[in-house]
C-alpha positions in Angstrom: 229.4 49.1 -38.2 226.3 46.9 -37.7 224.0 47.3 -41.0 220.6 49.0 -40.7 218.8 45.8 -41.7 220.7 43.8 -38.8 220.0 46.9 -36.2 216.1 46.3 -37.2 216.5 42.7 -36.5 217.7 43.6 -32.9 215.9 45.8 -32.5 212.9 43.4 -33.1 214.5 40.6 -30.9 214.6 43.4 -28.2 211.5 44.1 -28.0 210.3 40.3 -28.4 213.0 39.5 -25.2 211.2 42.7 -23.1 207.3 41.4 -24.1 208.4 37.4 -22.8 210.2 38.8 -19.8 206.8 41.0 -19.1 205.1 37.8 -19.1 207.1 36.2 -16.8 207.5 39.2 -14.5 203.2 39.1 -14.6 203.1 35.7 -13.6 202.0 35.5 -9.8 202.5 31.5 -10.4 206.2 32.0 -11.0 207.9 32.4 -7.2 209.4 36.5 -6.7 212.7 35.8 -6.8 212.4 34.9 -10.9 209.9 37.8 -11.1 212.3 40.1 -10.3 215.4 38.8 -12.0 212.8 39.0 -15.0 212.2 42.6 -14.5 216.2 43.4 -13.6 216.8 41.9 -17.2 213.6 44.1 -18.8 215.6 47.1 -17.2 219.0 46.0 -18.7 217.5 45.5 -22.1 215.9 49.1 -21.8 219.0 51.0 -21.1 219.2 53.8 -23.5 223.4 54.7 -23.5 225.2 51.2 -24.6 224.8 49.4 -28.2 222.2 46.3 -28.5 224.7 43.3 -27.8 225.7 45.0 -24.5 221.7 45.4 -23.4 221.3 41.1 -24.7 224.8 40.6 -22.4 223.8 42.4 -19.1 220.2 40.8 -19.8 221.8 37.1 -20.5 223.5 37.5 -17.8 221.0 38.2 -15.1 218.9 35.3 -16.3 222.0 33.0 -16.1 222.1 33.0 -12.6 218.0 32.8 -11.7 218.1 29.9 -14.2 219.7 27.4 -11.7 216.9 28.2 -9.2 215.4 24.6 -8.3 211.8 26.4 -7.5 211.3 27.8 -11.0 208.6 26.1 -12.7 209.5 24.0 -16.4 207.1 26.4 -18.1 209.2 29.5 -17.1 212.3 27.9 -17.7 211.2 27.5 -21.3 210.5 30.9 -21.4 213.9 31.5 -20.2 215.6 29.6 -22.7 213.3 31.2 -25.5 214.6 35.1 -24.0 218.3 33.7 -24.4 218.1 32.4 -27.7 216.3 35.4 -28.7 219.1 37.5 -27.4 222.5 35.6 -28.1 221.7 36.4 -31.6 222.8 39.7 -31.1 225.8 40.4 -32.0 228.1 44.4 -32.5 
């Protein structure tokens, strides 16, 4: 059983993951493709049934495979990286 002091802490790296990614999604410099895998991953983060690790998974997951895209700018890419950090830290 995952602490209430470590669900908080998800909870809050959650929510920082979903603000980033609405950046991204937001950002008509970043091509559509990236857009959308941004908002695929604000979906999977927002899921309601499964526990937070699963939501950070699904979400890691779809950005791992828009990350290889050649045509993402460095700036987003950053971002990217930022979102994953943020979410490998969760753990069940």
């Amino acid at each position: 059983m995952v602490s209430k002091k470590k669900l908080a802490e998800y909870k809050e790296r959650l929510e920082q993951a979903t603000m980033m990614l609405g950046q991204i999604s937001e950002d008509t410099t970043t091509p559509r493709n990236i857009r959308r895998a941004a908002k695929e991953a604000i979906d999977a983060l927002q899921t309601g049934e499964v526990t937070a690790a699963v939501k950070a998974s699904n979400a890691i997951s779809i950005l791992d495979d828009i990350l290889q895209d050649p045509n993402m700018p460095p700036y987003t890419r950053v971002k990217l990286w930022n979102v994953m950090s943020l979410l490998e830290a969760i753990k069940d």
